[in-house]
Every structure is written in structure tokens, then in C-alpha cells.
C-alpha positions in Angstrom: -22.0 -67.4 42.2 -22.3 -65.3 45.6 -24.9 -62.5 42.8 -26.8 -66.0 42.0 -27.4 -66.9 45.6 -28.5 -63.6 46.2 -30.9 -63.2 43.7 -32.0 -66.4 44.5 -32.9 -65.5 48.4 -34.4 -62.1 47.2 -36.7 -64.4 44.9 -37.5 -66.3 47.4 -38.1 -63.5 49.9 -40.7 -61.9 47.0 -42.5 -65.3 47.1 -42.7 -66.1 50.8 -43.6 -62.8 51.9 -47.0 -62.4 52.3 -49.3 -59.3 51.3 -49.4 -56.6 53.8 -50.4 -53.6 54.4 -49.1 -51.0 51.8 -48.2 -48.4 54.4 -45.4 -49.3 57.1 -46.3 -48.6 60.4 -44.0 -47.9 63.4 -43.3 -51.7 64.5 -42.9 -52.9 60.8 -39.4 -53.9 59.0 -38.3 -53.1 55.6 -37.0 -55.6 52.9 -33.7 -56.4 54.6 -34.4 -56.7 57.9 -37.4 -58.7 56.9 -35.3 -61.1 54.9 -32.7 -61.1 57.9 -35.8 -62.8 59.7 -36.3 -65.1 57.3 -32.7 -66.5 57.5 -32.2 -65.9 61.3 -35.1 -65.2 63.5 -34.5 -62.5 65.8 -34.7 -62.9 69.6 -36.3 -61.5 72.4 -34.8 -58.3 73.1 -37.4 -58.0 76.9 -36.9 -61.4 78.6 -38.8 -61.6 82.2 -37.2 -59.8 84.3 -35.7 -60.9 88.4 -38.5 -58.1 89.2 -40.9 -59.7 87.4 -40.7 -62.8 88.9 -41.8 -61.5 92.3 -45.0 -60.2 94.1 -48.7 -61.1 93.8 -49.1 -62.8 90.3 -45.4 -62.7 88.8 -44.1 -64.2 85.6 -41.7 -66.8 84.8 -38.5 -67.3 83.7 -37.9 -70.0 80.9 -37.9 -73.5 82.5 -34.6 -75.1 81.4 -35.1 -78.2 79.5 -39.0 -77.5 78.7 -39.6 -78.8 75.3 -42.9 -75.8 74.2 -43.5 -76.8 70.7 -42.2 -73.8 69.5 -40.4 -73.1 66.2 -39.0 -69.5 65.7 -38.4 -69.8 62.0 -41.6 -71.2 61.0 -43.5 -68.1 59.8 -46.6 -67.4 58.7 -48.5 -70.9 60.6 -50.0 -71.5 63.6 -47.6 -73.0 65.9 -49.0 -74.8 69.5 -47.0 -73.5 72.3 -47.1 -75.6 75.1 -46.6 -74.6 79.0 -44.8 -76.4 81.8 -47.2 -77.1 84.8 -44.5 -75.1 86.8 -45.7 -72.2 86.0 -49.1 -73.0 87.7 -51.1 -72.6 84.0 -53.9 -75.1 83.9 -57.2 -75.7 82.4 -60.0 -75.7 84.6 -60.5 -79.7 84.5 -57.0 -79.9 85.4 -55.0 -80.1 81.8 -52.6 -78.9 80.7 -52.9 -75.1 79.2 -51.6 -74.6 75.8 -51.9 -71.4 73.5 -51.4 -70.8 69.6 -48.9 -67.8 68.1 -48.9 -67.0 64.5 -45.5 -65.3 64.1 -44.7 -62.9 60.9 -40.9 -61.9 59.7 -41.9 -58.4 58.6 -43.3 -56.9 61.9 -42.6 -56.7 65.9 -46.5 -55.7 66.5 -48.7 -57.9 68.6 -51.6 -58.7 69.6 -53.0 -60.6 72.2 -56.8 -62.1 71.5 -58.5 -63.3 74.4 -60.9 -65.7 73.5 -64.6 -65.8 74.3 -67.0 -68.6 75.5 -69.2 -67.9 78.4 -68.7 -68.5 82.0 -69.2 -70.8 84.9 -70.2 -71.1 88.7 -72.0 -74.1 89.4 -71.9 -77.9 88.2 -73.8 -77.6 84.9 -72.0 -74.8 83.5 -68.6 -76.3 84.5 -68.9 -79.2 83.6 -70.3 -78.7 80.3 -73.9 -79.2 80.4 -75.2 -75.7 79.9 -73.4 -75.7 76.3 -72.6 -72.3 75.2 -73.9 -70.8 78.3 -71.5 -72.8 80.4 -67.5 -72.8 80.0 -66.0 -73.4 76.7 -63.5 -76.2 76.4 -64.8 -77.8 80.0 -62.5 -80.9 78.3 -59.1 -78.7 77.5 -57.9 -77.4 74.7 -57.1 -79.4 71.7 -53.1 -79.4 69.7 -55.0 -78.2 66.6 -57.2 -75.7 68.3 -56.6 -73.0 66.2 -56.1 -74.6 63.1 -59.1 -73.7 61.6 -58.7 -70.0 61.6 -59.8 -70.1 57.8 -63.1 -68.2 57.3 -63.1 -70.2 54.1 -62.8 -74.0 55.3 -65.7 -75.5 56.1 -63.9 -79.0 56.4 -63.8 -78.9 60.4 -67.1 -77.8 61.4 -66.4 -78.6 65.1 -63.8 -75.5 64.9 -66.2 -72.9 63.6 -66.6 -71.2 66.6 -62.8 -70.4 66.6 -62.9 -70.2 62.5 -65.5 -67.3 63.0 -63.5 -65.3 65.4 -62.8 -61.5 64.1 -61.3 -59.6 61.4 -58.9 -59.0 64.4 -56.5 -61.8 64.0 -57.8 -63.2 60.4 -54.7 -63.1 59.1 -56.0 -63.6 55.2 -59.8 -62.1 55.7 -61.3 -62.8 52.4 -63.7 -59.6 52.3 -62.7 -57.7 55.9 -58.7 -57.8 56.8 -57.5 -55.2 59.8 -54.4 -54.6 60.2 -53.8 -56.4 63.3 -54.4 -59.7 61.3 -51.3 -59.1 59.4 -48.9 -58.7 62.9 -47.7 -61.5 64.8 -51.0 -63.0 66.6 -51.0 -64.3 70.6 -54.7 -66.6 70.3 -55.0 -67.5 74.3 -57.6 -70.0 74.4 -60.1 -70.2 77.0 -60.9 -72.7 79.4 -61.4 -71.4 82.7 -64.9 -69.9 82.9 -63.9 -67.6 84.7 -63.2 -64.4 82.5 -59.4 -64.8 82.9 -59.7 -64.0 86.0 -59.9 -66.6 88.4 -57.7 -67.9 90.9 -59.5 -70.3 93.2 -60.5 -74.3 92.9 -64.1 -74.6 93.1 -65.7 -78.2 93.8 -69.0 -78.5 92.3 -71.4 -80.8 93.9 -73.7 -82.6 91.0 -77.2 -81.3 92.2 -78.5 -84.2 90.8 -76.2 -86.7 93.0 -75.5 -88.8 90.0 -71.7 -87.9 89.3 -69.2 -87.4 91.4 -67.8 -84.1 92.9 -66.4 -81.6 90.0 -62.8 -79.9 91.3 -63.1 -77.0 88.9 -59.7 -75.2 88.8 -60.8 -71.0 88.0 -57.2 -70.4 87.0 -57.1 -67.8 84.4 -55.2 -65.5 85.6 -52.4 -67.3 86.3 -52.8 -69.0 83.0 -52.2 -65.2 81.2 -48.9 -64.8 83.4 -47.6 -67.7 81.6 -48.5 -66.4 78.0 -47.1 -63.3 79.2 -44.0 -64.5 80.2 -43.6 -66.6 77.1 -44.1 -63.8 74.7 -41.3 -61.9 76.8 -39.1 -64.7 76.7 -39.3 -65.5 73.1 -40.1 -63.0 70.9 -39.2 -59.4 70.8 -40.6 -56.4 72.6 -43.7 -55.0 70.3 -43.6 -51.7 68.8 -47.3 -51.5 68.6 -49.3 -53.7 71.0 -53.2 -54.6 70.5 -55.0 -56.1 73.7 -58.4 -57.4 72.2 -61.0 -60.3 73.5 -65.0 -60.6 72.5 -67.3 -61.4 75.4 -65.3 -63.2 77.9 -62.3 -62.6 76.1 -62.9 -58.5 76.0 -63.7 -58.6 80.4 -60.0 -60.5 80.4 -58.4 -58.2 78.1 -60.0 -55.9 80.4 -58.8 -56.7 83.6 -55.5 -57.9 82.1 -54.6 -55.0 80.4 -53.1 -53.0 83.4 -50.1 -55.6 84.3 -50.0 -57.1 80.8 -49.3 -53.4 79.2 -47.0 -52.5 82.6 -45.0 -55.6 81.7 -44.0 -54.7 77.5 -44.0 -50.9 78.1 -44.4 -50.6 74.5 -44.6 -47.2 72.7 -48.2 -47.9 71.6 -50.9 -49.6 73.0 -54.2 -50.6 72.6 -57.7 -51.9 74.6 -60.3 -53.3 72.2 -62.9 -54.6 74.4 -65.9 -56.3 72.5 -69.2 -57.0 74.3 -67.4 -57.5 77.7 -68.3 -54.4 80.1 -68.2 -54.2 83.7 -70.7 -52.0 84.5 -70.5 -49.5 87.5 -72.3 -51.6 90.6 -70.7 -51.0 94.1 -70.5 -54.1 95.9 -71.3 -52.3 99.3 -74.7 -51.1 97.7 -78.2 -53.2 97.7 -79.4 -50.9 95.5 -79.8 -53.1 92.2 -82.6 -51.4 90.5 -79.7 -48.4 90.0 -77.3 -51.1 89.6 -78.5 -54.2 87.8 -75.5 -56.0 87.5 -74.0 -55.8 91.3 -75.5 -59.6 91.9 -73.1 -60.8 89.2 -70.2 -59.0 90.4 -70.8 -60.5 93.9 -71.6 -63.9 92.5 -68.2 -64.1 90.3 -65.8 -62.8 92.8 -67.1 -65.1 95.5 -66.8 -68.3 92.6 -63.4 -67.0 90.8 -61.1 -65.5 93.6 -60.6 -65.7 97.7 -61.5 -61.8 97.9 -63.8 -60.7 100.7 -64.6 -57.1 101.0 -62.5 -55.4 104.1 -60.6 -58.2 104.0 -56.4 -58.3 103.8 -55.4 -56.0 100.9 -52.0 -57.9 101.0 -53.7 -61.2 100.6 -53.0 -62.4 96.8 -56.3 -62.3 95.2 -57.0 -60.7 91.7 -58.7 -57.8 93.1 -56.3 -56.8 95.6 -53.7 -56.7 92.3 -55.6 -54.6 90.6 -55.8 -51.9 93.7 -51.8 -52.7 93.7 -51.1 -52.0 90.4 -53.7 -49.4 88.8 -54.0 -46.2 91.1 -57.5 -44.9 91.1 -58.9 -48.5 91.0 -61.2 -49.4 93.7 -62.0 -52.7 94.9 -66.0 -52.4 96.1 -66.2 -50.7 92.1 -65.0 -52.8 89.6 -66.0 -50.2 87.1 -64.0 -47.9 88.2 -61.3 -49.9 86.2 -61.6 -47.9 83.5 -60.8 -44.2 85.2 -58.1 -46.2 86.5 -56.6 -47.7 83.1 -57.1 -44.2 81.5 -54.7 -42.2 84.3 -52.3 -45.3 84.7 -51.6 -45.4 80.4 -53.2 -42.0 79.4 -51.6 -41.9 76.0 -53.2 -45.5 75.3 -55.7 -45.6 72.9 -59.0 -47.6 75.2 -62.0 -49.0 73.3 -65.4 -50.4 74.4 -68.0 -51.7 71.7 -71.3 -54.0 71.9 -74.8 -53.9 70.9 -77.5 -52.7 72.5 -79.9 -55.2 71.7 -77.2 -58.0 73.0 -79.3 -61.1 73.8 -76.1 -63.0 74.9 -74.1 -61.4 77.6 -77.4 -59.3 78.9 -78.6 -63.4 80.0 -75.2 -63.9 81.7 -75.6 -60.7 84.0 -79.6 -60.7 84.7 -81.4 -63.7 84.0 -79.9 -66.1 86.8 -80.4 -62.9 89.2 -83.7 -61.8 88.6 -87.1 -64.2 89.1 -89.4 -62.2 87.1 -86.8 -62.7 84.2 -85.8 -66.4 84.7 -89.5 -67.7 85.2 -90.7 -65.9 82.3 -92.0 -68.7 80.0 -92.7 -66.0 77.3 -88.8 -66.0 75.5 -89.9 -62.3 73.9 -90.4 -61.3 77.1 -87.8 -62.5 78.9 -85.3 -60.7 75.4 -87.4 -57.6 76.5 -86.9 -57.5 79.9 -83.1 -58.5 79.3 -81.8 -55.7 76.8 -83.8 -53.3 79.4 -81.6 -53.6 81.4 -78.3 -54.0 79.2 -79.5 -50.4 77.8 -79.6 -48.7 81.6 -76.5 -50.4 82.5 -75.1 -48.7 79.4 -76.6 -45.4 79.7 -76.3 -45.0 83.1 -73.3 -47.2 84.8 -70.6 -47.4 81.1 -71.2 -44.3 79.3 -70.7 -41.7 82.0 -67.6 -43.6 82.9 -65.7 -43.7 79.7 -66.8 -40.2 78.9 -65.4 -38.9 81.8 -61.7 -40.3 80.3 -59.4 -38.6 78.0 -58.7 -41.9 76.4 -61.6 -44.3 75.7 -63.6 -44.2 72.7 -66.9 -46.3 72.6 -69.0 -47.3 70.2 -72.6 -48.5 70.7 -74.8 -49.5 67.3 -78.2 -51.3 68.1 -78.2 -54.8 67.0 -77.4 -57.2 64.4 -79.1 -60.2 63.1 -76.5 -62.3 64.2 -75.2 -64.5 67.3 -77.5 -63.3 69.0 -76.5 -59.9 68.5 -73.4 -60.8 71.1 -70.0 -59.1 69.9 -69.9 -56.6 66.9 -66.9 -57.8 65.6 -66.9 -61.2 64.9 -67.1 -63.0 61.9 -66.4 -59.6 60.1 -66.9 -56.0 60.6 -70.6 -55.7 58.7 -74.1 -54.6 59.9 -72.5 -52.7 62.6 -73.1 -49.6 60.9 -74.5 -46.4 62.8 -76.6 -45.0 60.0 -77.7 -42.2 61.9 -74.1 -40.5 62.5 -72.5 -42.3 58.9 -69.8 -44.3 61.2 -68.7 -48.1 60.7 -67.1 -50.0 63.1 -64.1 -49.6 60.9 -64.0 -46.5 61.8 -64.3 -47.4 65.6 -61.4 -50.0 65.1 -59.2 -47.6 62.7 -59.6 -45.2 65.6 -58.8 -47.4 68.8 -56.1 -49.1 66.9 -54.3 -45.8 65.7 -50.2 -45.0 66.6 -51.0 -41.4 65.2 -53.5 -40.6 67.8 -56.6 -38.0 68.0 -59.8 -37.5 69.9 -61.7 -40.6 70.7 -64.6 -41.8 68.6 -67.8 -42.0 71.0 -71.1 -42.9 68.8 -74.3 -44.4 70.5 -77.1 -45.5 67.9 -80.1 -44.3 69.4 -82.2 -45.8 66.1 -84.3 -48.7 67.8 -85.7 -50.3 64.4 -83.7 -49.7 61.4 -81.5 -52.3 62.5 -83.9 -55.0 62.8 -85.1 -54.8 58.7 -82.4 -56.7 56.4 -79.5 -57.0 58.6 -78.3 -60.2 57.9 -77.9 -61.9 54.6 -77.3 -65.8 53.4 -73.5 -66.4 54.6 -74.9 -65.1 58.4 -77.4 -67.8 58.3 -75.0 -70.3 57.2 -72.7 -70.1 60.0 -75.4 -68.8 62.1 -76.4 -72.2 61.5 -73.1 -74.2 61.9 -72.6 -72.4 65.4 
């Protein structure tokens, strides 16, 4: 009988396991431990800390009695993981903040995707009026959010946006899987609009006196303490950890990475920042023709956080944790993050992609800044003038930067036919080729995302037109479309 029942959980091990990659990885289990998960899910083995729970931005402790959602033997799903107001996690119109985990048996490797969705500083993009230009999920965050993750299921249109996210955290791509799609996945929605950043209630006058006052709550960074502490709490410490965002996501996996990767101290880690750069632009300098994007800087730290420049470094603000925490960061250059990063974790594997021809993120950092660009009725033009100066931001305050690292590879092809040519890996990894050197951004990603290590990967396209003939095909335009 006891040889029956065994046979008979093997069996069913075989048919609930799903297909992963065929070479095991530091992080992954083998059949008995796996099976062991199946039948008893393991713990965490890294709970928060006393430690942790003080100083400027600290993490939390479970709260006894809190019901989360959360079920640790239900594998392989999307589960909803709620988050007790306690722990100061809200959305920005005052919410509740909820995130998504998709846990595996067969693997302790994690990563954490960091949503995109634009940004917010004023009444129409906070409030929802600007549409994707403004902040995504102005309303909250729905229970069945993530649902959709299903490149394949069209049924839910309204979820496409999250349905189209990456190869990153597909976790059954049909034509593109990664690797990091297969480990236990951390979606943190975003609903903010502040980059993840923020720490600071805004109210929003309606300019055209019609609606009342909006109290906009720029709370992101508190909101990724408590996913943080959550992961620690519940499931166990990762082998391998992944850090990855697009657009708004990649700036939060950005200037998360330093206390999120300080927290798990795990043997491997990795920065995957998509179409999210801070570009060097001292805040003390008016000198915006070398440094086009210093307006934005100064706009978004005076919206998202109570920073001042020579103000109280032991004030809590999120710039003052950064100069805590990350020796070599400096708070009048916010680019200098990525020096900082590179000495703090310099056995990390760092990664910065986007396209050069980016018509999406060049609008956030120029167009509201500039009048010759916002009053140009000529939209050619105005794309022009745009990915002018998203190409001398790269070349002249990004490149120098990361090249002057041990650690961070970057990878720069010139455009693609979809999405406005804003983040190169979602949907899938395709038409993000750099013909001119024979590189992929598989290669990029299979480089960042690497335990075994080696020299980083650093490929700028400097092909302006190839890109632009036959670089999209039917399926683009389809969700293209949808979007």
C-alpha cells in the first residue's frame, strides 16, 4: 500500500510540475525537494529583522491577525496579496495597495517586476485625464489585476496592458520564455505616479475649478517596503534575485535596488532596467542645454518627496536614504546612482536598455519643459526635436556613466515599430536586434541575468534607418491596436 501511494504522489508530481528550464540553476530544487514543496510548502528562512524595522524607510513585521489573501500551497497561480494599512502602503487616491505573487515548488529565485505606467504632477495626470500620459490605476488596483498575464487571451481586453508585459515574468511565453518567467514572480503594481518613489501627499487644485481639490497620496516608496517585507516574511530567501521594471517600473527598480538588494543579501543579483534612465543633470546647475533633463529632476523631487537641496540630511525623505544607504551617491546628481549601485554590489550583474528613437519617455522628460517643443503644432517635429535630445542625454549624461562601472552592461538598439518605440522588452524580445554588431536583446538579458558572470555586454546601434523598414509585423499591430 505505502509503494502505491508513492507511486501515486510521484505521478502526480510528473503531472503538476510544470516545464522548466532543462538546466538547474543555483536557486533551483531537484525532484524531492520539489515534491517536498508540493506536500508542505517551505517557510521563510529571512523574516524582517528588529533591525529592519527601524530608521528612515523600515520594513514590517507580520501584523498579527491580518488576513493577506495568501495561500502558500497554491502553486503555479496568481495569488492577490493584500496589505494592512498599518504598514502605511496605499494607492495614490487613498486605497488600499495590493500586489500579485506567482509562487513555484521547484525554485527559491525571484523576481521582483516593477510595473510601468507613466507619471504624475498636476490635476490632469493624477487624476486620470491625461490617459497614458498620466498615472496608471489613478482608481486603485483591481483583485484580478494580474489575471490576465496570458499573452494568448484576448477575452479581457481591459488587461492587455498588463497581458503585454515582458518575457520577464511570462511564465508560459508562447514563442519568447526567459528564464526568470519560470521562478517565483513578485508583480508590484503601480499606482502612485510617482516612479516608486514618492513620499509626500500632493493636493491638486482642478485648474478648471469644476471638481473639487484632488489629495493625491505619492506613496510608492513606502508601498515597496511593504512588498519587501512581505516577501521576507513569507517566502524563503532567493538564491538568485532579478530586480526588473519597464519605464516607470525600471526608474523604481532603479532607485529601489540599493535597500531592496541590502535587505535579501542574496548570492546573486540582478538590475534590469528597461527604458527608465536618470540621466546625469546636477540640480545645482542651470545649464540645461548640457543637461536636458535637470527640469524634470527638479520638477519630480519637488512633487514626490519633502527634499530641498542643503536641507537636513537626517530629515526622512527618499533622497536623503539614498545618500544613507549607497556610498558614492550624491543628492544634487541623481545619476550618480549608478557609480554608487556598482561599488555598493560590485559583483551584481547591472543592466540599462531602451531605444534611441523612444517617442514615450523622451515626452515625459522634455516636452512639458521646453516651449519650442510643447507648441510645436508639427507632431514630426515635435518626435524630432524629442529623440534629439533622448540621444544626447544618452551619449553624453548615461553612457559615460555606466562605462565607467565594472558592472553595468547596456544595450542601446535604435527603434522599433512598436509602443511607441518605449521599452525593448515588452510584449517579447523581437525587433530589438543590433544588426550591425549581430547581438539580440537575448543576449543582453542572458548576459545581465547570468549567476556564472563575465564582462558586461555594452552595444549601441548607431544604424539610424535600417530599423525603421519592416520592423513590425501583423500581431504588433494587433495589440498595438488593443493598447
Amino acid at each position: 500500500m505505502r509503494a502505491f501511494l508513492i507511486a501515486a504522489l510521484c505521478n502526480l508530481f510528473l503531472l503538476m510540475l510544470p516545464i522548466h528550464q532543462a538546466a538547474a540553476e543555483p536557486g533551483d530544487y531537484g525532484f524531492w525537494t520539489t515534491l517536498g514543496n508540493l506536500i508542505k510548502p517551505e517557510k521563510a528562512n529571512d523574516p524582517v529583522s528588529f533591525a529592519e524595522t527601524q530608521g528612515m524607510y523600515p520594513l514590517n513585521q507580520p501584523v498579527s491577525g491580518f488576513n493577506d489573501g495568501f495561500s502558500p500551497g497554491s502553486y503555479d497561480k496568481w495569488q492577490k496579496v493584500d496589505v494592512p494599512i498599518s504598514t502605511g502602503a496605499m494607492c495614490g487616491n487613498g486605497s488600499p495597495f495590493k500586489f500579485f505573487v506567482y509562487r513555484v515548488p521547484d525554485t527559491n529565485n525571484t523576481i521582483f517586476y516593477f510595473e510601468g505606467g507613466g507619471a504624475c504632477w498636476d490635476y490632469a495626470s493624477c487624476s486620470g485625464q491625461t490617459g497614458i500620459r498620466g498615472a496608471r490605476n489613478p482608481n486603485g488596483i483591481p483583485n484580478n489585476y494580474v489575471q490576465n498575464i496570458n499573452l494568448l487571451d484576448f477575452q479581457n481586453s481591459a488587461n492587455l496592458g498588463t497581458a503585454a508585459a515582458t518575457p520577464l515574468i511570462y511564465t508560459h511565453h508562447p514563442y519568447n520564455q526567459f528564464k526568470t518567467g519560470e521562478w517565483n514572480i513578485v508583480y508590484v503594481p503601480y499606482c502612485t505616479g510617482d516612479i516608486y518613489v514618492g513620499d509626500k501627499t500632493a493636493v491638486y487644485e482642478d485648474p478648471a475649478g469644476e471638481n473639487p481639490p484632488l489629495v493625491w497620496h505619492h506613496n510608492g516608496l513606502r508601498n515597496v517596503q511593504a512588498v519587501t517585507s512581505w516577501v521576507k516574511n513569507n517566502l524563503k530567501k532567493p538564491t538568485q534575485l532579478a530586480i526588473a521594471g519597464c519605464s516607470a517600473g525600471s526608474i523604481g527598480a532603479l532607485l529601489n535596488y540599493s535597500k531592496m538588494r541590502a535587505h535579501f543579501d542574496s548570492n546573486y543579483g540582478y538590475l534590469v532596467d528597461d527604458s527608465g534612465p536618470i540621466f546625469n543633470a546636477p540640480l545645482s546647475s542651470n545649464d540645461t542645454n548640457s543637461y536636458p533633463s535637470q527640469p524634470l529632476h527638479r520638477e519630480v523631487l519637488n512633487s514626490w518627496t519633502m527634499f530641498s537641496a542643503g536641507g537636513d540630511p537626517a530629515a526622512e525623505n527618499p533622497i536623503n536614504m539614498l545618500d544613507q544607504i549607497t556610498p558614492g551617491f550624491e543628492s544634487d546628481r541623481l545619476a550618480s546612482l549608478y557609480a554608487g549601485l556598482s561599488a555598493k554590489f560590485p559583483s551584481d550583474r547591472l543592466g540599462m536598455t531602451h531605444f534611441l528613437a523612444d517617442g514615450n519617455f523622451s515626452s515625459y522628460s522634455y516636452e512639458r519643459f521646453y516651449s519650442d517643443i510643447e507648441n510645436d503644432p508639427n507632431a514630426a517635429s515635435k518626435l524630432a526635436k524629442l529623440r534629439a535630445k533622448w540621444q544626447q542625454d544618452t551619449a553624453d549624461n548615461l553612457i559615460p556613466l555606466l562605462a565607467s562601472t565594472g558592472n553595468w552592461s547596456y544595450y542601446f538598439p535604435m527603434y522599433r515599430d512598436f509602443n511607441e518605440s518605449h521599452c525593448t522588452s515588452v510584449l517579447d524580445f523581437r525587433y530589438g536586434e543590433i544588426e550591425e554588431l549581430g547581438l539580440s536583446l537575448y543576449d543582453f538579458m542572458n548576459n545581465v541575468v547570468n549567476y556564472r558572470g563575465g564582462a558586461p555586454l555594452r552595444a549601441v546601434e548607431t544604424d539610424a534607418s535600417s530599423d525603421f523598414i519592416n520592423n513590425h509585423d501583423w500581431f504588433y499591430d494587433l495589440i498595438d491596436g488593443l493598447l
